[in-house]
C-alpha positions in Angstrom: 14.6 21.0 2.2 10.6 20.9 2.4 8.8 21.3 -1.1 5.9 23.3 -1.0 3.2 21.7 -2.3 -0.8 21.9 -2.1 -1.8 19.5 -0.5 -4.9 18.0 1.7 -5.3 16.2 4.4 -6.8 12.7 5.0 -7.0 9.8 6.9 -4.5 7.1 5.6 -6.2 3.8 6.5 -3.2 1.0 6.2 -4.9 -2.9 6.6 -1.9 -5.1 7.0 0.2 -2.5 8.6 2.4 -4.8 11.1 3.2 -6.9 7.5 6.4 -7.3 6.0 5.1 -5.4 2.9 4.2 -2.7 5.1 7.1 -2.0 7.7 9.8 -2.8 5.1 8.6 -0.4 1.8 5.7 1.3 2.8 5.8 2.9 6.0 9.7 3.8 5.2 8.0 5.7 2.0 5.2 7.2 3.7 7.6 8.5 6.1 9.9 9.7 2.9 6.7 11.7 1.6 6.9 13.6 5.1 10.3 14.3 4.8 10.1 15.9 1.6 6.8 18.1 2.6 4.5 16.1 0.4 2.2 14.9 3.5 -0.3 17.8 5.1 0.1 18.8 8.4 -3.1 17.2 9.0 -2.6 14.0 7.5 -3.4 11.1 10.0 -1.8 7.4 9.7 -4.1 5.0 11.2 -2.4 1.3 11.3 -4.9 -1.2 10.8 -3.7 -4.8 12.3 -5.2 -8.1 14.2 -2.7 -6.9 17.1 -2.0 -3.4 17.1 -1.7 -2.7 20.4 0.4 -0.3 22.2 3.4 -1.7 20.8 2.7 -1.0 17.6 4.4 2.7 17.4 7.2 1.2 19.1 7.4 -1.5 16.3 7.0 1.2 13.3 9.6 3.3 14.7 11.9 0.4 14.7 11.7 -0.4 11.3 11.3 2.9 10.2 15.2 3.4 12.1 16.3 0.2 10.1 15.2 0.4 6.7 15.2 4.2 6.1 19.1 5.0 5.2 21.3 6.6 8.0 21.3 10.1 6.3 17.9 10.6 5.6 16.6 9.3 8.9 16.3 13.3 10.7 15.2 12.6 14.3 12.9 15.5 14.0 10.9 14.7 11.3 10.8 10.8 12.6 8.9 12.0 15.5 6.5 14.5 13.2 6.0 11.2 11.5 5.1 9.3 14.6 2.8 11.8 15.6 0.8 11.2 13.2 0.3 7.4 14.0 -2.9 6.0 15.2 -3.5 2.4 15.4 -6.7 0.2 15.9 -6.6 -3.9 15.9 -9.0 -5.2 14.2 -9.9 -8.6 12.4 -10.9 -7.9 9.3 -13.1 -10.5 8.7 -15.3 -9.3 11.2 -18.2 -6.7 10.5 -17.7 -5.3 14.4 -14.5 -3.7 13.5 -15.5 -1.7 10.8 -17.8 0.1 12.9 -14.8 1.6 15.3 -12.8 2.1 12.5 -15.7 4.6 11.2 -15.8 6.2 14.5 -12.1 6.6 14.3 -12.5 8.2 11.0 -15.1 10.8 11.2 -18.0 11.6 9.3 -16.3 14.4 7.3 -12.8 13.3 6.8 -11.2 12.1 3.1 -10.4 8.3 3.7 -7.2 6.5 1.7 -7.7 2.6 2.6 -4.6 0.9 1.6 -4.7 -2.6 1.6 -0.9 -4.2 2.4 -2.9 -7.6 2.5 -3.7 -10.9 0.9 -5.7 -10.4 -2.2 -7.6 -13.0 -0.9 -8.9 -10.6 2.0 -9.5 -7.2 -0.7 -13.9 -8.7 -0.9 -14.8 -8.9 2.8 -12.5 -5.2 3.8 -14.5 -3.7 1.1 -17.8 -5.0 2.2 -16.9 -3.9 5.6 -16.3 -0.3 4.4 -19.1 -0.3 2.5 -21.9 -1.8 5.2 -20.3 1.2 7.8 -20.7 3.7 4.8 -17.2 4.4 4.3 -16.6 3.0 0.8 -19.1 6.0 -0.9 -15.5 8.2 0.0 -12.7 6.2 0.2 -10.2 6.0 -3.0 -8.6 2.2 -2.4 -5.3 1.5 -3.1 -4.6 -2.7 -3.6 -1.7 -4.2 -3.9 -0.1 -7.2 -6.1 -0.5 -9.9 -6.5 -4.2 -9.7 -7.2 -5.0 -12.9 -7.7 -2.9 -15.9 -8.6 -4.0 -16.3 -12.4 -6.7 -14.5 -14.5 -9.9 -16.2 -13.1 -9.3 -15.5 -9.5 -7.9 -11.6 -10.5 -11.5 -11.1 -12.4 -12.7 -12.3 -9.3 -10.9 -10.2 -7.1 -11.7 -7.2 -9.0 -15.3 -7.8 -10.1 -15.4 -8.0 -5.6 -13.3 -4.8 -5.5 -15.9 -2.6 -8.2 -18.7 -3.9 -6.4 -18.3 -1.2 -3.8 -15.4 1.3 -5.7 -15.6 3.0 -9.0 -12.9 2.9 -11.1 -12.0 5.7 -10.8 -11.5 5.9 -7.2 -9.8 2.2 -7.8 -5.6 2.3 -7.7 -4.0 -1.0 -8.8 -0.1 -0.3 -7.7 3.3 -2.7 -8.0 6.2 -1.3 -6.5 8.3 -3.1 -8.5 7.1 -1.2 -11.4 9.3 1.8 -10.1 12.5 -0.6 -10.4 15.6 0.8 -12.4 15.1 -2.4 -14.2 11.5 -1.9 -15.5 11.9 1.7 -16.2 15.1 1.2 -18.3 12.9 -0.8 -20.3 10.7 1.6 -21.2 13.7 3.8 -21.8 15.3 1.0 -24.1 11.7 0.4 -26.1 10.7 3.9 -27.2 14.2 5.4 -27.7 14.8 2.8 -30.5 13.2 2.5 -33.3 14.4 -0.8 -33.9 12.6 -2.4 -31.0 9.6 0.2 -30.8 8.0 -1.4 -34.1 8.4 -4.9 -32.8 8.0 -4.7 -28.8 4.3 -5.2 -28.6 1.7 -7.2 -28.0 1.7 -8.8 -31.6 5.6 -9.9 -30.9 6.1 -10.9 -27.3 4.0 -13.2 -25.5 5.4 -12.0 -21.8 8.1 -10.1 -19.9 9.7 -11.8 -17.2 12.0 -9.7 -15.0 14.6 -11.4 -12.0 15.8 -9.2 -9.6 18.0 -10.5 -7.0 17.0 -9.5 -3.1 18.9 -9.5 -0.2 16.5 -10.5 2.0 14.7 -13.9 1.8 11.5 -15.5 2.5 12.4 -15.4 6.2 8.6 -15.4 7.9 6.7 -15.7 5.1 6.2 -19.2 4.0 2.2 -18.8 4.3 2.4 -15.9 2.4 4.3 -17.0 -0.7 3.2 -20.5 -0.5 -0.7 -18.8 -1.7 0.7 -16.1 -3.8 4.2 -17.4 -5.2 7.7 -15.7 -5.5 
C-alpha cells in the first residue's frame, strides 16, 4: 500500500550507475522508495555512465528483477520505475560532458548527484558541476570509502567543500543500516554498564565482519585501490 507523503520532485543524477554498487543496492532501493510512494510523480532517474547506451534500461531492469525479492517485485510499479529512467554516457573526467548533462537537467529543476564512484573521481565530478553551474543547487550524496586513510579523506573532502556547503554535503555507508551496527547502538545505550565505558576515552576502534554471499567477482581494480 502507497504512503502518502509530501514530497518533491527532482532530478536524481546517479555517476557510476552501471556499477556493482549501483545495480546491486541502489537502484533496487530507489526502486523500493517507489514502491512504497516515497518518490514524486515527477521524480526523474538519469543514469550517468562511460557506456550508457540503449542497453542501459535493459541492464537496470535485469538487476532490478534479480536482486529485488520475488514478492515485492510488482510488474506495475517496475515499469513506473523504468519510466522514469534517463540515461546519458559520459566520461567524467571530461569538462564536455558536463555541459549535456546540464542541458539534460534544466535550468529550474532540484538536482540530487549521487556519486556510486571511486572516491578518487568525487574532485573532477564536482568541478565539472560547478564550471556548468550546477553545483550552486545540487545536494551531493558520496559514498564510502572516502579515501583510504585520513590524509587522502581530508583531501577528498577539502575537494568536495570547495564547490558544496556542508550542509548540502551527505556522507552515507550503507552498512551503517546493518542489523549488526544498529544492535550496537541498541546494546550501548540500553546498558548502563557499557554506556559509561563505550566511548571514545575506552575504545580505540570498532571493527565489524559480516559475511557476504557474493565475492569480489569483477572487482579486483576496485578493491585492490580501496580494500575489502
Amino acid at each position: 500500500m502507497a504512503i502518502n507523503y509530501t514530497v518533491e520532485p527532482c532530478t536524481f543524477a546517479l555517476f557510476g550507475a552501471l556499477g556493482d554498487l549501483a545495480l546491486r543496492k541502489l537502484f533496487p532501493a530507489l526502486y523500493q522508495l517507489d514502491r512504497a510512494g516515497l518518490l514524486c510523480p515527477d521524480t526523474r532517474l538519469l543514469a550517468l555512465a562511460l557506456d550508457a547506451g540503449e542497453g542501459a534500461r535493459d541492464t537496470i531492469a535485469e538487476h532490478l528483477r534479480r536482486h529485488v525479492p520475488v514478492a515485492e517485485l510488482d510488474e506495475g510499479v517496475l515499469q513506473r520505475f523504468l519510466g522514469r529512467l534517463d540515461y546519458l554516457s559520459m566520461d567524467f573526467l571530461q569538462p564536455g560532458g558536463y555541459a549535456a548533462l546540464a542541458d539534460r537537467v534544466g535550468a529550474a529543476e532540484r538536482l540530487i548527484a549521487y556519486f556510486a564512484t571511486p572516491a578518487a573521481l568525487y574532485e573532477p565530478i564536482c568541478a565539472g558541476l560547478a564550471e556548468v553551474s550546477l553545483a550552486e543547487r545540487a545536494r551531493v550524496v558520496l559514498e564510502k570509502p572516502i579515501g583510504h586513510d585520513l590524509v587522502s579523506s581530508r583531501k577528498v573532502n577539502d575537494a568536495v567543500a570547495r564547490h558544496f556547503p556542508e550542509d548540502r554535503t551527505y556522507r552515507i555507508d550503507h552498512y551503517l543500516g546493518k542489523e549488526t551496527v544498529q544492535n550496537l547502538i541498541a546494546l550501548r545505550f540500553a546498558n548502563s554498564l557499557f554506556e559509561t565505558q563505550w566511548n571514545q576515552n575506552h575504545i580505540s576502534h570498532v571493527e565489524i565482519t559480516v559475511a557476504e554471499q557474493v565475492g569480489i567477482e569483477g572487482r579486483w581494480g576496485y578493491f585492490d585501490k580501496a580494500g575489502q
